[in-house]
C-alpha positions as CSV (number, residue, x, y, z in Angstrom):
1,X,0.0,0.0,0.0
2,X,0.8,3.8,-0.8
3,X,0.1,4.9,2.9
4,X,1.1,2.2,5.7
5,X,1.7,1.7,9.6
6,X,4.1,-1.4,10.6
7,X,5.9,-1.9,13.9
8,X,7.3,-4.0,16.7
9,X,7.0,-4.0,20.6
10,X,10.9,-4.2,20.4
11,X,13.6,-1.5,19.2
12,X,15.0,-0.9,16.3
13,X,17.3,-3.8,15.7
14,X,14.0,-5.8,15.7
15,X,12.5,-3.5,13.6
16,X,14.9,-4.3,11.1
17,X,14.6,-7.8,10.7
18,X,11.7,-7.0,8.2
19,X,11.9,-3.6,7.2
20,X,14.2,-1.1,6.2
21,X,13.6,2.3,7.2
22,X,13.9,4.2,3.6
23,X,10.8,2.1,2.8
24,X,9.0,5.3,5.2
25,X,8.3,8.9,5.5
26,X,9.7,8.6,9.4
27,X,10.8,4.9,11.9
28,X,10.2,6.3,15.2
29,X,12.5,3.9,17.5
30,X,12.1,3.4,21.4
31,X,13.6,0.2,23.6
32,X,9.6,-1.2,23.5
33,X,7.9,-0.1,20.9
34,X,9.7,0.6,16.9
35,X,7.0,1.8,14.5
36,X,7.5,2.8,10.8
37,X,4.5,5.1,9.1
38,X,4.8,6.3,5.4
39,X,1.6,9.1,4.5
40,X,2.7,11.6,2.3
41,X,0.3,13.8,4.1
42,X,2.1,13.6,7.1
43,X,2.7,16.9,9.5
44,X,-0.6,18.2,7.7
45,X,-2.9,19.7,10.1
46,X,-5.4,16.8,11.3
47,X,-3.5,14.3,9.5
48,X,-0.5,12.2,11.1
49,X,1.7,13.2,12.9
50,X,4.6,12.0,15.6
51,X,6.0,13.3,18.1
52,X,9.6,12.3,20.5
53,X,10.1,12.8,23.9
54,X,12.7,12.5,27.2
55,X,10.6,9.1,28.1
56,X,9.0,8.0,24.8
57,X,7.2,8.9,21.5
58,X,3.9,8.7,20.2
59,X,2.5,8.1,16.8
60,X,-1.0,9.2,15.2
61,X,-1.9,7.7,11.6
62,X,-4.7,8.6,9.8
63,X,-7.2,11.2,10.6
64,X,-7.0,12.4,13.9
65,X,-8.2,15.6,15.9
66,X,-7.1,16.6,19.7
67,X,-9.7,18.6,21.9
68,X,-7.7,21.6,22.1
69,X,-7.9,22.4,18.5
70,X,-4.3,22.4,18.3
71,X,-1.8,21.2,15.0
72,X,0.1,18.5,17.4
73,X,-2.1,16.2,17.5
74,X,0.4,13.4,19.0
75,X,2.4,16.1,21.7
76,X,-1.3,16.2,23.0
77,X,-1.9,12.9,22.8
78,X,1.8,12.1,24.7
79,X,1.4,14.5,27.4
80,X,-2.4,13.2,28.1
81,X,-1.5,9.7,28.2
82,X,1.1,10.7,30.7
83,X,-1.7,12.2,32.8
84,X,-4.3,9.7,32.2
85,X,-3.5,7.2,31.3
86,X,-5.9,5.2,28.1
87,X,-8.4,7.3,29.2
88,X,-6.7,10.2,26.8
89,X,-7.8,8.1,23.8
90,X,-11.4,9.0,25.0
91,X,-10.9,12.4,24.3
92,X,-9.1,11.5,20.5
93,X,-11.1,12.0,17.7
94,X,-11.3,11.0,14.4
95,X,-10.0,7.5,11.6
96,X,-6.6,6.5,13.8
97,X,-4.1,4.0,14.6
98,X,-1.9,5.3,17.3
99,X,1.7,3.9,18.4
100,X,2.6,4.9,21.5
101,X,5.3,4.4,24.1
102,X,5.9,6.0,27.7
103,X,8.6,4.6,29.7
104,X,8.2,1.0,30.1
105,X,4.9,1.0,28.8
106,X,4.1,0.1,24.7
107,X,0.7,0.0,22.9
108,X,-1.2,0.2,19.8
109,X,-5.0,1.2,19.8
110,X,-7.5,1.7,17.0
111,X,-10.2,4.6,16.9
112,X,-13.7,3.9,19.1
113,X,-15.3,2.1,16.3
114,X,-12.0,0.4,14.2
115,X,-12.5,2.5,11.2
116,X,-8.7,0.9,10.6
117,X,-8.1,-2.3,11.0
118,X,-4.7,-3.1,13.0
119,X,-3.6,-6.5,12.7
120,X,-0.5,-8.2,14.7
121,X,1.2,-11.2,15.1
122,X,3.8,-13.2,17.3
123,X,5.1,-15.9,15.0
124,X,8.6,-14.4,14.6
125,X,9.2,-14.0,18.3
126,X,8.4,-10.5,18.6
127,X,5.3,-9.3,18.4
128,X,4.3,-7.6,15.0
129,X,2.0,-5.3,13.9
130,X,0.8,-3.2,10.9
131,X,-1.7,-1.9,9.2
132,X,-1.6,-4.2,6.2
133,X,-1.9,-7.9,6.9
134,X,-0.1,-8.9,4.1
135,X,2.8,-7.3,5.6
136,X,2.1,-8.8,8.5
137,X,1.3,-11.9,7.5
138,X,4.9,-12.1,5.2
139,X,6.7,-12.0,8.5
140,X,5.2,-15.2,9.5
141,X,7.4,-18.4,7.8
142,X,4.8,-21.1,6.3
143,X,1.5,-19.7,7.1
144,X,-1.3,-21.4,7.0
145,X,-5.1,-20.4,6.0
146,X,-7.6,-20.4,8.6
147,X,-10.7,-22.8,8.0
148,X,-12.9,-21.3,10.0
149,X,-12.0,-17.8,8.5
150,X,-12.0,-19.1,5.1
151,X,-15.7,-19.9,5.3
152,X,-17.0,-17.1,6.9
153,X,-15.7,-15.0,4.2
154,X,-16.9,-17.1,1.6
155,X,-20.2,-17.8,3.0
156,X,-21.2,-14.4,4.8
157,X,-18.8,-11.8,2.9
158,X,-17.1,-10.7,6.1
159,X,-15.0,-12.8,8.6
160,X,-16.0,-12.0,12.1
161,X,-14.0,-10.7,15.6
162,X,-10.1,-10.8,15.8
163,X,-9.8,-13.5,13.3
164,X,-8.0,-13.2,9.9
165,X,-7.5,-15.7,6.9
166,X,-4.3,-16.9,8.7
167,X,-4.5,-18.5,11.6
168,X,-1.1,-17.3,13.1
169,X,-2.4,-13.7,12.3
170,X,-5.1,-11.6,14.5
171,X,-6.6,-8.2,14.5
172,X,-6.5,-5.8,17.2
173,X,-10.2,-6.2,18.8
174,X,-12.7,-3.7,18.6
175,X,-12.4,-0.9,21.1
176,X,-9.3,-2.3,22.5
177,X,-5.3,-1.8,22.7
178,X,-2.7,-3.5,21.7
179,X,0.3,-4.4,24.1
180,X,3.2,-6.4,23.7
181,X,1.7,-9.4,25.5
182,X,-1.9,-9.3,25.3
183,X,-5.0,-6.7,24.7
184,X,-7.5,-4.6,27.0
185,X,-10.3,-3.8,26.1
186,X,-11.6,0.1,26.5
187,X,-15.0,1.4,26.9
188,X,-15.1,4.4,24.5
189,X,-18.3,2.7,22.4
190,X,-21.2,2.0,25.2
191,X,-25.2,2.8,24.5
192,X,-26.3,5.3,27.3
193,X,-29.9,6.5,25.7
194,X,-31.0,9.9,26.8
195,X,-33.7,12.2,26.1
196,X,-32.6,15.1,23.4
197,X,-33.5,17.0,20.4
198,X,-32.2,14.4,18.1
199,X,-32.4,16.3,14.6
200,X,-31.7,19.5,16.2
201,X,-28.7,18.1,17.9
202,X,-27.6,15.7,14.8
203,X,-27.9,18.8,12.5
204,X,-25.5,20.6,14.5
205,X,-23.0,18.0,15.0
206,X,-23.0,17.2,11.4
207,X,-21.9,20.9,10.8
208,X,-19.5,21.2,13.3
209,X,-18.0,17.3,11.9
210,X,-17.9,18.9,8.3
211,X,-16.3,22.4,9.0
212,X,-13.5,20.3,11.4
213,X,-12.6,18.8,8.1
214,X,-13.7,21.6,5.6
215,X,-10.0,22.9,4.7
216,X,-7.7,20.1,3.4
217,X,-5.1,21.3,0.5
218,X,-5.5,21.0,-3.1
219,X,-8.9,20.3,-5.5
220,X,-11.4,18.9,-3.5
221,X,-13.8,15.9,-4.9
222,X,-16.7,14.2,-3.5
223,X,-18.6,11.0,-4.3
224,X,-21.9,11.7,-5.0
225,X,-24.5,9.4,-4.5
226,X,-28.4,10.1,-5.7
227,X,-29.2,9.2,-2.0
228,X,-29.6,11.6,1.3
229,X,-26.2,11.2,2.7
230,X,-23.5,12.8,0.9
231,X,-25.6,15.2,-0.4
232,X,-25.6,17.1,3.0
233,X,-21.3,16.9,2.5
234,X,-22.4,19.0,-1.1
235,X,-24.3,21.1,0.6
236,X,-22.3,22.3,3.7
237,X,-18.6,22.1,2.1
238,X,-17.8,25.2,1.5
239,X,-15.9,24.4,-1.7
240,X,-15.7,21.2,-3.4
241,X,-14.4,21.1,-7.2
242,X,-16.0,18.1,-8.1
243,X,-18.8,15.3,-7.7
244,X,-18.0,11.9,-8.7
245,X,-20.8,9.0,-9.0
246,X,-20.1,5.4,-10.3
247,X,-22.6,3.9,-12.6
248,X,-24.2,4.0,-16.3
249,X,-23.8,7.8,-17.3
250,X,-27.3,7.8,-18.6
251,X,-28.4,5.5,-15.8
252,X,-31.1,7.0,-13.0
253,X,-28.9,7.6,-10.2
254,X,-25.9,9.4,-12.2
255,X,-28.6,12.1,-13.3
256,X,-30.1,12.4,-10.3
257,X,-26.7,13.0,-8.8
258,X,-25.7,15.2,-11.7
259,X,-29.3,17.3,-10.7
260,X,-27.7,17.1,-7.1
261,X,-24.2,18.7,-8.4
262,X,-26.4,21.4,-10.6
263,X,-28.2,22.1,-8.0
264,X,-25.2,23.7,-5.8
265,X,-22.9,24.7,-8.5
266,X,-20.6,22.1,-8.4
267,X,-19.6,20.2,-12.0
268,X,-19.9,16.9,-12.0
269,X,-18.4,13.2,-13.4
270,X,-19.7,10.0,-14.1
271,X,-17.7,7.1,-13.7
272,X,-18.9,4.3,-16.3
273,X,-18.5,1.0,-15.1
274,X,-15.6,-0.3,-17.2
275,X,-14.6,-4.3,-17.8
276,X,-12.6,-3.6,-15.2
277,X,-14.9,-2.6,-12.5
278,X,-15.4,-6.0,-10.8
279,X,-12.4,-7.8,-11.6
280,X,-10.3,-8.8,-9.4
281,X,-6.5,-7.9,-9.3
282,X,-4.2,-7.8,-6.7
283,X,-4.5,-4.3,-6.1
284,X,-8.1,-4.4,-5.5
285,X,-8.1,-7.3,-3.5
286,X,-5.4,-5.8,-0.9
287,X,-8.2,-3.4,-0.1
288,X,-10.5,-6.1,1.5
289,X,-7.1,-7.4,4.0
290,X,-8.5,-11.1,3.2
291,X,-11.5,-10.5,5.7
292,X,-14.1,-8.5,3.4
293,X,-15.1,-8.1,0.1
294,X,-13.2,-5.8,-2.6
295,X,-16.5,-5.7,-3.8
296,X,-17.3,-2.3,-2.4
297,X,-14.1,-0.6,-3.7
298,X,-16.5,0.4,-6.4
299,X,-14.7,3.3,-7.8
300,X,-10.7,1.3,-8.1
301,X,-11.0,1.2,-11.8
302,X,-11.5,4.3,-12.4
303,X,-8.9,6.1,-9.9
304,X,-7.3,7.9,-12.5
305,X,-10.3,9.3,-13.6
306,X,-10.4,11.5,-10.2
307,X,-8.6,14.0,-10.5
308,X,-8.4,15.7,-7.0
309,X,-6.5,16.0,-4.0
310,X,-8.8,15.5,-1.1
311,X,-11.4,13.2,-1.5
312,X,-14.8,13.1,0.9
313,X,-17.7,10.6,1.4
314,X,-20.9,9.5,3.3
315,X,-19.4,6.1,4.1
316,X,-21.5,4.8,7.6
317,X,-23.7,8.0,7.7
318,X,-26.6,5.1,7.2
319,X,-25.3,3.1,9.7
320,X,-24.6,5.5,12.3
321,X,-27.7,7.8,11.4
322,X,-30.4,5.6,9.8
323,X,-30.6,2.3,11.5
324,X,-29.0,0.0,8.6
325,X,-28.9,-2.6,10.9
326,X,-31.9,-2.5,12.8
327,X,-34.9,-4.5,12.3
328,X,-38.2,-3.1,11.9
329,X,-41.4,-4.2,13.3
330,X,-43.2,-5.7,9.7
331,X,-46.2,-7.9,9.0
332,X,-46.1,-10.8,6.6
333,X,-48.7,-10.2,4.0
334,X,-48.7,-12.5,0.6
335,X,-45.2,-13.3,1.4
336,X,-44.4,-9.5,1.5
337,X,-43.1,-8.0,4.3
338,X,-44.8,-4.8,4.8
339,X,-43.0,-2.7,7.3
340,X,-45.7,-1.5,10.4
341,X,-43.1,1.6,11.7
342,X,-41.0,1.4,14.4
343,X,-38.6,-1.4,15.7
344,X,-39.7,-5.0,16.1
345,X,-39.1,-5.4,20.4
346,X,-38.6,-9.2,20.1
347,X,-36.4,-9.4,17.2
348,X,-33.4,-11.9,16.8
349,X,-30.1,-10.5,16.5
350,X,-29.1,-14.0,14.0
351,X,-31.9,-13.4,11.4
352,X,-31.6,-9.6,11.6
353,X,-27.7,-9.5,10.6
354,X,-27.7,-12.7,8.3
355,X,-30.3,-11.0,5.8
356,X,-27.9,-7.7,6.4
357,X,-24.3,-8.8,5.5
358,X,-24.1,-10.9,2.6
359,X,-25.4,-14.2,3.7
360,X,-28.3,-16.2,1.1
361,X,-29.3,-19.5,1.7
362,X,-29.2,-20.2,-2.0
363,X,-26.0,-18.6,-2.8
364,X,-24.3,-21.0,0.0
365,X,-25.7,-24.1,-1.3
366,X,-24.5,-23.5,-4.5
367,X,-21.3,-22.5,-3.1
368,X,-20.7,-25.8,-0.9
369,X,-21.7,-27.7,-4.0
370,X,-19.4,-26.2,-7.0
371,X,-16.6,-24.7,-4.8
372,X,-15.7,-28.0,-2.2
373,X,-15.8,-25.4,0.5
374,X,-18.0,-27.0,3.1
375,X,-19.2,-27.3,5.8
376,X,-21.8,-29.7,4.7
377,X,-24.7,-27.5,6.7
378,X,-23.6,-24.3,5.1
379,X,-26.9,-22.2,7.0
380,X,-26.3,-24.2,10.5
381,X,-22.3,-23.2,10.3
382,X,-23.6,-19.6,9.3
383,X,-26.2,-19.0,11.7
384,X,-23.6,-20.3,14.5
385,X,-20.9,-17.5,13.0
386,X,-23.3,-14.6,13.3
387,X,-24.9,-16.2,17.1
388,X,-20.7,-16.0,18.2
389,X,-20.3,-12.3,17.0
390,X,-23.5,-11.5,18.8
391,X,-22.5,-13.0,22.2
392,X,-19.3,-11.3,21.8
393,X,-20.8,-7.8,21.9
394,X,-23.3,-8.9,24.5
395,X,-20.0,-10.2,26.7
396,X,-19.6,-7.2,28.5
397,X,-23.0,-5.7,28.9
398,X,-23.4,-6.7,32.2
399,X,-20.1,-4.7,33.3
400,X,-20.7,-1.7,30.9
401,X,-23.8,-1.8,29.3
402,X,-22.1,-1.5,25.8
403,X,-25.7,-3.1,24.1
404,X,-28.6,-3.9,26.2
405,X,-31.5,-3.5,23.9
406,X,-31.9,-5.7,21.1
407,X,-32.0,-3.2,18.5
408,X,-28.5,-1.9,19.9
409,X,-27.0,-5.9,19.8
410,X,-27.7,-5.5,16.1
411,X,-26.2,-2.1,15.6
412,X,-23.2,-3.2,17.3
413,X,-22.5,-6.4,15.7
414,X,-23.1,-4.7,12.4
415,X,-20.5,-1.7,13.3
416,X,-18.2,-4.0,15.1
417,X,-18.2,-6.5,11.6
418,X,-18.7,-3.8,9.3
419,X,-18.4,-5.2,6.1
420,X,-17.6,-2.0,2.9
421,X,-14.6,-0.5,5.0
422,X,-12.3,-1.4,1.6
423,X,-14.6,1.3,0.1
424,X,-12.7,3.8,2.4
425,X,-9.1,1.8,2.6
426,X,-8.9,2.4,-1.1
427,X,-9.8,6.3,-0.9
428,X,-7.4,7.1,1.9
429,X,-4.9,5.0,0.1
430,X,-5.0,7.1,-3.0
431,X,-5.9,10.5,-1.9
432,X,-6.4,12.7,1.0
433,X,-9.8,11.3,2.8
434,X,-11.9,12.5,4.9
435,X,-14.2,9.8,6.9
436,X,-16.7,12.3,8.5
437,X,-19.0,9.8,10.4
438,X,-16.5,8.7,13.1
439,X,-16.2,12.4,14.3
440,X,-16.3,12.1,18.2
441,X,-19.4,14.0,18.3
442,X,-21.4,11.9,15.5
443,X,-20.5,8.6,17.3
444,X,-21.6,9.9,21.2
445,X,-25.3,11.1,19.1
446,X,-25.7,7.8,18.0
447,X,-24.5,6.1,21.5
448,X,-27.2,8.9,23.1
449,X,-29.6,8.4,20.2
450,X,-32.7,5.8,21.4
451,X,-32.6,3.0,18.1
452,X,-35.9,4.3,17.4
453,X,-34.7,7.3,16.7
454,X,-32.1,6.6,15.0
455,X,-34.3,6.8,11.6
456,X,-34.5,8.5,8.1
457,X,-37.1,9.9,9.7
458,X,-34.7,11.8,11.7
459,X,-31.8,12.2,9.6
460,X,-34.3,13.9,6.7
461,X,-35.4,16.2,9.9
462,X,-31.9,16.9,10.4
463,X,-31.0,17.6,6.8
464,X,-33.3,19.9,6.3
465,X,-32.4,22.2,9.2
466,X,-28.8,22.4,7.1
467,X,-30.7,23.5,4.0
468,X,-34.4,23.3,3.6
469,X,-33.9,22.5,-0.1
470,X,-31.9,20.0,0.3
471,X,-34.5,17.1,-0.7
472,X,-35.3,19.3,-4.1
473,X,-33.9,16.3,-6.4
474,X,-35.1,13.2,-4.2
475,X,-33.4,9.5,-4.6
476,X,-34.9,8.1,-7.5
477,X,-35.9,4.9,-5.2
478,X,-37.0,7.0,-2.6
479,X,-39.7,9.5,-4.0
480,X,-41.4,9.6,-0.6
481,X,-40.5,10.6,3.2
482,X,-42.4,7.5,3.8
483,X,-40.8,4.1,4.1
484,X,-44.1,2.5,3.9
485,X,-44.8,4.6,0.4
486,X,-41.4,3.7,-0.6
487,X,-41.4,0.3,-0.5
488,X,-44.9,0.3,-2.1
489,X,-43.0,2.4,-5.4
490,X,-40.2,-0.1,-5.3
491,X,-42.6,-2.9,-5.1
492,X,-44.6,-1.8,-8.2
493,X,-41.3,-1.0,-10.3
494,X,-40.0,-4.3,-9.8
495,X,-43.5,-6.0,-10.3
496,X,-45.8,-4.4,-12.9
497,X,-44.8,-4.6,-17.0
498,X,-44.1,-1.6,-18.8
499,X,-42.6,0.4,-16.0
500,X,-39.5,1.1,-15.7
501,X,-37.0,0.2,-12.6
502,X,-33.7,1.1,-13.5
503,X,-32.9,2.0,-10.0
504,X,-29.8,0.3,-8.7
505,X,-27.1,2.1,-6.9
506,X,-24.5,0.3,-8.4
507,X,-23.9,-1.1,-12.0
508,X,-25.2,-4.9,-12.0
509,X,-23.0,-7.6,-10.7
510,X,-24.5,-10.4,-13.2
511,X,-24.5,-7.8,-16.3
512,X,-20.8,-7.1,-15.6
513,X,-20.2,-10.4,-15.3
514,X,-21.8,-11.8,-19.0
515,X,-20.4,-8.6,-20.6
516,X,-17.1,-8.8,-19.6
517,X,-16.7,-12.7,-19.5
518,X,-15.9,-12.4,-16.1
519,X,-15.6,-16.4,-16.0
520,X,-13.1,-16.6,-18.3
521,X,-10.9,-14.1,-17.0
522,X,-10.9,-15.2,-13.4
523,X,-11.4,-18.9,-13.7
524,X,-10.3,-20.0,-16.8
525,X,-9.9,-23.3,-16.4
526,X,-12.5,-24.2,-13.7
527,X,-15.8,-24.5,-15.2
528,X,-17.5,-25.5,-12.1
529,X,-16.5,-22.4,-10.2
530,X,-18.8,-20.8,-13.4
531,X,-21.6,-22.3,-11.2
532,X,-21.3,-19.8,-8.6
533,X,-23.3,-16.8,-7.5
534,X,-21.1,-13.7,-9.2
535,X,-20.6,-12.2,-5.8
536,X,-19.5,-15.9,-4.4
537,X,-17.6,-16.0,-7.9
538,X,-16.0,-12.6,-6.5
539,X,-15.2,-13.8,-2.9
540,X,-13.3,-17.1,-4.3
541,X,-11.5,-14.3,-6.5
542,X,-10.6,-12.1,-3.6
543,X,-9.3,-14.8,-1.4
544,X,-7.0,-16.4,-3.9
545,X,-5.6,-13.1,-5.1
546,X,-5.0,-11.7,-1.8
547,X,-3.1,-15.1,-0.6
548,X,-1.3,-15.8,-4.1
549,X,-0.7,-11.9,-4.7
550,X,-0.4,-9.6,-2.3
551,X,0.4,-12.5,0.7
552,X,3.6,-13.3,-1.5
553,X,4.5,-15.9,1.0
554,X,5.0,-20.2,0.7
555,X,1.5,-21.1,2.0
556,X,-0.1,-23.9,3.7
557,X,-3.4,-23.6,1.3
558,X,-5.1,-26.9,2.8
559,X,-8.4,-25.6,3.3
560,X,-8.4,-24.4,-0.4
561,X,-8.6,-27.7,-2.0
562,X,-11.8,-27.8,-2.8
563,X,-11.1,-24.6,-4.7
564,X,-7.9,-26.1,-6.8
565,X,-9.5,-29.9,-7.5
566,X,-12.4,-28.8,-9.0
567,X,-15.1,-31.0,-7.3
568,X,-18.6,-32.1,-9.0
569,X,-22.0,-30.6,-8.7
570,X,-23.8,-33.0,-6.4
């Protein structure tokens, strides 16, 4: 990768037993803790930054704000932690990994919600860590591909907890820190409901989140969907030089978004899908870290096409602000399910999150049957998956109340095993990104925010106190405030002859795939892995380039078999 964190709880001899120090922008060396960071936007204002002292140093990657308002972001940081403790990292805000030593003390912690993923390992001898696990995983001799991880990603798109593809590689936990012999967990991401204007109060926030991060250099570009969230991001930057949406140029969305862009001045480009948009190259694939799917990088091929400095987007805004995850309270009718309003009190966390992050029953039986990649009861081993990721967010609740309801379970699970973070991984690699959702601020409204109010309902409310015109060019999908009317539209599109439904977010997965010859490209020579799904088609893809590709290393591939033999359709 272009940008990268890697380091060792060890000094700098260990340090550089797998990495040379031209390979980064700075090595920061201490007896406990060696860290090496390359960002070309380092020492900009709100962006990385490192800072040495009498009894340590500390390290901030990514994205990262200190209360005080101040440039030095990691002197704060450093003198806080030597007040405080981990309780400083409370007051951090922003898309981080931090590196930080203070006397005898070493550790590596992620942001509240794990917008970057960390992932470590002790297989040399000394523990390792980095923000790339194919880094990581190279300094392991003979690894070996995790099972268990291997079908979780193939079955359900995202492989859950601390696991990775390899077993003798991990990932720092959600909300937790990293230290050179084990990790504690924090509580910086715990539901405490409270009573609150919520639109007033999410209107605000938003502002304040989007003028913190209004003034990063060079020509600034935004991704522009037809949808509510990034059009509040066009309408409160104060300059952005231009919108970006990926899809057919004469498609519904792209000239709803190009409406969007007229609407506040701002010129605007579509990105044609090109026969390059889902395939699957080791590039693309690094993206995903071997634990979810490069799917969502839906932009990579046309990178070149965008030509700005500083890149912003609405990544999470439904998930932090809408309820993605929750489940509504609906009523069966004709084999319909016709949403009621509200949240469903008694629902189960296992069927809410299954239909939610790329599990289908049909898909996985297809999958077990053409690709050799059991287990035999593909819904029994995925139900299980999701029922273990649940339990783990409901371990502490009695201590800490991190997710009492049943409504927050879901959330949580969803955030903690959020599944389109390559989307971002991709942006921040190539330009200057801006992940506005995990401001400090946005994450405590929706740890305040009752589930139920955690709506459209209430982000509309809120969006319109930014700019009452704001819902002037609706979401072609969404024509209606309503959910209820909505679905009722989208229902009747997809039904009734002679009316049109071209509608989709994104270009089509199984278009792409005939027009292109995907099958022939990727699996030239394996006919039964033609069988598949196209998104299973595009996990198989994603794992075998990321271990053959960008893993680079002499693997135990054991649990691919069924993949390489080519087994029988049952």
């Amino acid at each position: 990768m272009y940008k990268e964190l890697f380091g060792v709880f060890d000094d700098a001899d260990a340090f550089r037993r797998f990495r040379t120090g031209d390979e980064y922008d700075a090595v920061v060396a201490g007896e406990h803790l060696t860290v090496g960071l390359r960002d070309p936007a380092l020492g900009v204002t709100g962006r990385s930054d490192v800072y040495e002292h009498e009894t340590g140093h500390c390290v901030v990657w990514g994205e990262a704000f200190c209360p005080t308002g101040g440039e030095d972001v990691a002197a704060w940081l450093a003198d806080a932690y030597a007040e405080r403790g981990t309780d400083a990292l409370a007051a951090l805000n922003g898309s981080y990994l931090v590196a930080l030593e203070h006397g005898d003390e070493g550790l590596v912690a992620t942001d509240p919600i794990r917008s970057w993923e960390c992932f470590y390992t002790d297989a040399p001898g000394t523990r390792v860590f980095g923000s790339d696990a194919a880094s990581v995983g190279r300094t392991v001799d003979a690894p070996r591909v995790s099972r268990r991880a291997l079908r979780e990603f193939l079955h359900l798109s995202v492989v859950f907890g601390r696991r990775t593809l390899l077993e003798s590689v991990s990932r720092v936990p959600f909300d937790a820190t990293l230290e050179p012999d084990g990790v504690t967990p924090l509580d910086r991401f715990v539901y405490d409901p409270a009573e609150f204007d919520y639109a007033a109060e999410l209107a605000r926030r938003l502002r304040t989140a989007i003028e913190r991060r209004s003034d990063y250099p060079g020509e600034t570009g935004l991704l522009l969907s037809a949808g509510y969230d990034s059009r509040v991001l066009l309408a409160e930057l104060p300059h952005v030089s231009r919108c970006y949406t990926v899809g057919d140029s004469d498609g519904e969305e792209v000239t709803r978004a190009a409406e969007l862009a007229a609407q506040y001045g701002v010129s605007h480009t579509a990105l044609d899908s090109t026969d390059d948009y889902l395939l699957v190259d080791a590039n693309k694939s690094r993206y995903g870290q071997g634990i979810k799917e490069s799917l969502h990088v839906h932009h990579a091929d046309q990178t070149d096409a965008i030509g700005v400095d500083s890149v912003y987007h609405g990544l999470l805004w439904d998930t932090l602000f809408r309820g993605h995850f929750l489940e509504p309270s609906t009523l069966s009718v004709g084999g319909i399910e016709v949403p009621l309003g509200g949240l469903d009190p008694d629902a189960d966390p296992v069927d809410a999150l299954l239909g939610r992050i790329g599990y289908t029953e049909t898909g996985s039986h297809r999958l077990r049957d053409f690709s050799g990649v059991g287990p035999d009861d593909h819904e029994a081993f995925a139900r299980r998956a999701v029922a273990e990721a649940v339990d783990d967010v409901r371990e502490r609740t009695v201590d800490d109340d991190r997710a009492v309801d049943v409504q927050n379970v879901i959330d949580a699970c969803g955030i903690v095993n959020q599944p389109t973070l390559p989307f971002r991984t991709h942006l921040a690699d190539n330009f200057l990104e801006s992940f506005v959702a995990v401001d400090s601020a946005l994450l405590d409204w929706h740890l305040r925010t009752p589930p139920e109010h955690r709506s459209t309902e209430t982000f509309l409310a809120a969006a319109r106190r930014l700019d009452s015109d704001i819902l002037r060019h609706r979401p072609p999908n969404r024509p209606y405030d309503s959910a209820l009317l909505n679905g009722a539209v989208d229902r009747c599109r997809r039904t009734l002859p002679f009316v049109d439904h071209d509608s989709a977010s994104w270009p089509s997965r199984t278009e792409n795939f005939e027009r292109h010859r995907l099958d022939q490209r990727l699996f030239p020579e394996r006919g039964y892995l033609h069988e598949l799904r196209p998104r299973h088609k595009l996990r198989v893809a994603d794992v075998e380039r990321w271990i053959g590709d960008c893993l680079d290393a002499d693997v135990d591939r054991d649990p691919l078999a069924g993949l390489d033999a080519g087994l029988r359709s049952r």
